[in-house]
Structures are given as C-alpha cells and as structure tokens.
N, C-alpha and C positions, 0 to 999 in steps of 0.2 A: 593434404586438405588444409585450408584457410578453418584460423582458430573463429570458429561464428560469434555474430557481435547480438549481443543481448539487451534489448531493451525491455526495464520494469517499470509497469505503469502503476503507481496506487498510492495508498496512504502514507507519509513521513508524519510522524509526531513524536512528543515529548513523553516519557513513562514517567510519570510524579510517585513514587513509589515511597509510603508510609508503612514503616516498620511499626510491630505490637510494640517497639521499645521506645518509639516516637521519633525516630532518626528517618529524614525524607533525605533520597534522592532523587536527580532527574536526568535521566539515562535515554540518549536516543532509541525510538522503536518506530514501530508500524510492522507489519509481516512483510509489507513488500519489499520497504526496507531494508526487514533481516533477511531476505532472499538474495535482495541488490550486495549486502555489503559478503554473506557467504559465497557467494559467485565469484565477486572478485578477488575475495583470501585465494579461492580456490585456483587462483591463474585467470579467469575469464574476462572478457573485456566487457562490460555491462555501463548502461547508462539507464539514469531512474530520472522518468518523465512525473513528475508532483506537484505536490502545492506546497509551500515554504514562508513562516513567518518572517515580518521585517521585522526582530525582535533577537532578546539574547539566544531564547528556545533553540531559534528559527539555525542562527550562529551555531548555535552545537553540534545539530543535525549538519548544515552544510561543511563543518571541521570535520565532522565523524566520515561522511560521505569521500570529501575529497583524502584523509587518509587512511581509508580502506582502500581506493584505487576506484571509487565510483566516480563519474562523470555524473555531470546534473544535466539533465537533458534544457536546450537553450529556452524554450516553450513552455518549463516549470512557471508557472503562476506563484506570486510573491502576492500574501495576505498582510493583514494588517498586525497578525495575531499566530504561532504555531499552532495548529490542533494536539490536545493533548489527550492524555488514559491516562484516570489518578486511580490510584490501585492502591487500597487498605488492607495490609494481611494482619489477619490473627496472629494471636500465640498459636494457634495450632497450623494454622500455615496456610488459613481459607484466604482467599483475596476478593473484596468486594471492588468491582471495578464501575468508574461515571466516565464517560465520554464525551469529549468535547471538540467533535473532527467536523474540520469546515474543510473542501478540497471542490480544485475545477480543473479544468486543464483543456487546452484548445481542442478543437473539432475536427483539426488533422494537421499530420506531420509526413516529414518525406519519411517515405520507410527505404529508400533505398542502399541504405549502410544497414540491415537487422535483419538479422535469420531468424530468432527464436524472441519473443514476447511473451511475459508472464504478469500477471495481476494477479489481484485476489478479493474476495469475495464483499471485502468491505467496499472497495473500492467500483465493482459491479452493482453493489447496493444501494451506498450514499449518494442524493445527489447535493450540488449540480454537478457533480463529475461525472455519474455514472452513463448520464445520455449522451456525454460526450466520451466517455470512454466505449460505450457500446459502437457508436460511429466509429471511434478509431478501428476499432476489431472487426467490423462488418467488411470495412473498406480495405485491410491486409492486405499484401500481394498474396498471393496464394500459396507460394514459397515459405512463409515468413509461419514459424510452429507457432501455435499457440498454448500455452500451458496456464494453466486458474487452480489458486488453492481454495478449496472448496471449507474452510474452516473461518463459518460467520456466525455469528452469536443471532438472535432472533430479534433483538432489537431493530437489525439491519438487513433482516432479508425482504426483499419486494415482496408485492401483493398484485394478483389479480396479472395483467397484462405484460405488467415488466417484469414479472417472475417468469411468464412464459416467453418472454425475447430473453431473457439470458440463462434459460435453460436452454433453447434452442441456438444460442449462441456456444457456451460451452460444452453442447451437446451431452447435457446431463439432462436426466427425467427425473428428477427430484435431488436436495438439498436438504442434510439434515443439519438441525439446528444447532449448534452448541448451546448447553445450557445457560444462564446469567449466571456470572461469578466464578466460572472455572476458567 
C-alpha cells in the first residue's frame, strides 16, 4: 500500500511567549501546524494549506515548515502580517493568552493527490477562512478521511447557524469549550 498524502488545513502563527523572568521568545505554532510538522517527523508526506505573513514571523514558520519536511500547500494566502498567540506565564506556570489570527484561504483546491485531511477547530471557527474552509470539506472526494481536533477555546467557537454546519460537518453534537487561559 502507497504511503497516503496528507493535507493540513488551518492556522500557522507566531507563539510570543513571555517568561515571569521577562525573557520572550517567538517560537512557531498553531495546532495545525504542530499536527503538519509531527506527521512529517513521523515519515508522512503532509502538506499545510494556510495563511503566512510577508514579514520576519511569516519567515520563521515557512524555515520551520520547510525543515520539518512540510510542503506549503501552493494556494497558502500570503498576508501582510503573521498571526500571532502572545502568551504571559506566571511564576507559577498560569499562561494568560491574546490572539491575533487573521487567516483565509481559497474556496477550492484539486484534491486529487490527498487521502486523509485534518484541520482544527480554530480554524472551522475563525473567519474569513472558515466559510471557505467549510466549502473545501463539503466538497472532498469521498475517499479523502477527514479528521478535526476538536480543542477551541470559546472565544472562537461559532454561534447559532455555523455552529450547526460544522457540527454537522464534523459530525460532532456538540463542542466543549476549553477554558480562557489554559
């Protein structure tokens, strides 16, 4: 059997991470991200469909991406700006976290190279990507698994209509929150 080619669809950004000691770094993140880059440690052939700053940020994430063995999907939308998560932890080790994710991404791609697609729940949340991330997922071949990490803080989970298309899309009856701050 042919090793299946994986495409991640969702958020890339920058982790601004402020130490109690006052020492900041900036560390590539996003979930989908850390999905796209453990997949390919792992052997897998993966490509991550995103939105990517034209900035130094933006640089980090696509050095990080391409020497993990990710491929950046050709359709990645280039902003003006990286979205980022700056993240304040205590001495005792709480993290207070602010978000600043902008993302979009086209309203369809060839799926014909992809057996298995994963996103995550920021990224089914936040628009403008999400109506066009739902499009993408509606429109699958049928073949093509879908998998969704179901870990969204409440800031970012829909309300009213588009909470019920992407529960019926992930075929989840409900989403529990993650708290703010953990």
């Amino acid at each position: 059997m042919m090793e299946p080619e994986i495409l991640v669809i969702g958020e890339a950004l920058i982790d601004i991470v402020r130490e109690a000691d006052g020492t900041t770094s900036r560390l590539p993140g996003g979930s989908p991200t850390y999905v796209a880059v453990g997949l390919s440690r792992l052997g897998h052939s993966v490509t991550e469909l995103t939105s990517l700053g034209d900035d130094d940020d933006g640089m980090i994430l696509r050095t990080h991406l391409h020497d993990s063995g990710v491929r950046i999907h050709l359709k990645s939308r280039i902003n003006d700006y990286t979205s980022r998560a700056e993240v304040d932890l205590t001495a005792a080790g709480e993290a207070d976290l602010e978000f600043a994710v902008t993302w979009a991404i086209p309203d369809s791609i060839r799926w014909d190279s992809y057996d298995i697609v994963h996103t995550g729940s920021i990224a089914l949340a936040l628009e403008p990507g999400a109506s066009s991330l739902l499009n993408l997922l509606r429109h699958r071949p049928k073949h093509v698994l879908l998998t969704v990490d179901p870990n969204v803080r409440s800031r970012f989970l829909p309300t009213g209509r588009h909470r019920d298309d992407r529960a019926v899309l992930t075929g989840s009856r409900c989403c529990q929150a993650q708290p703010e701050g953990r």
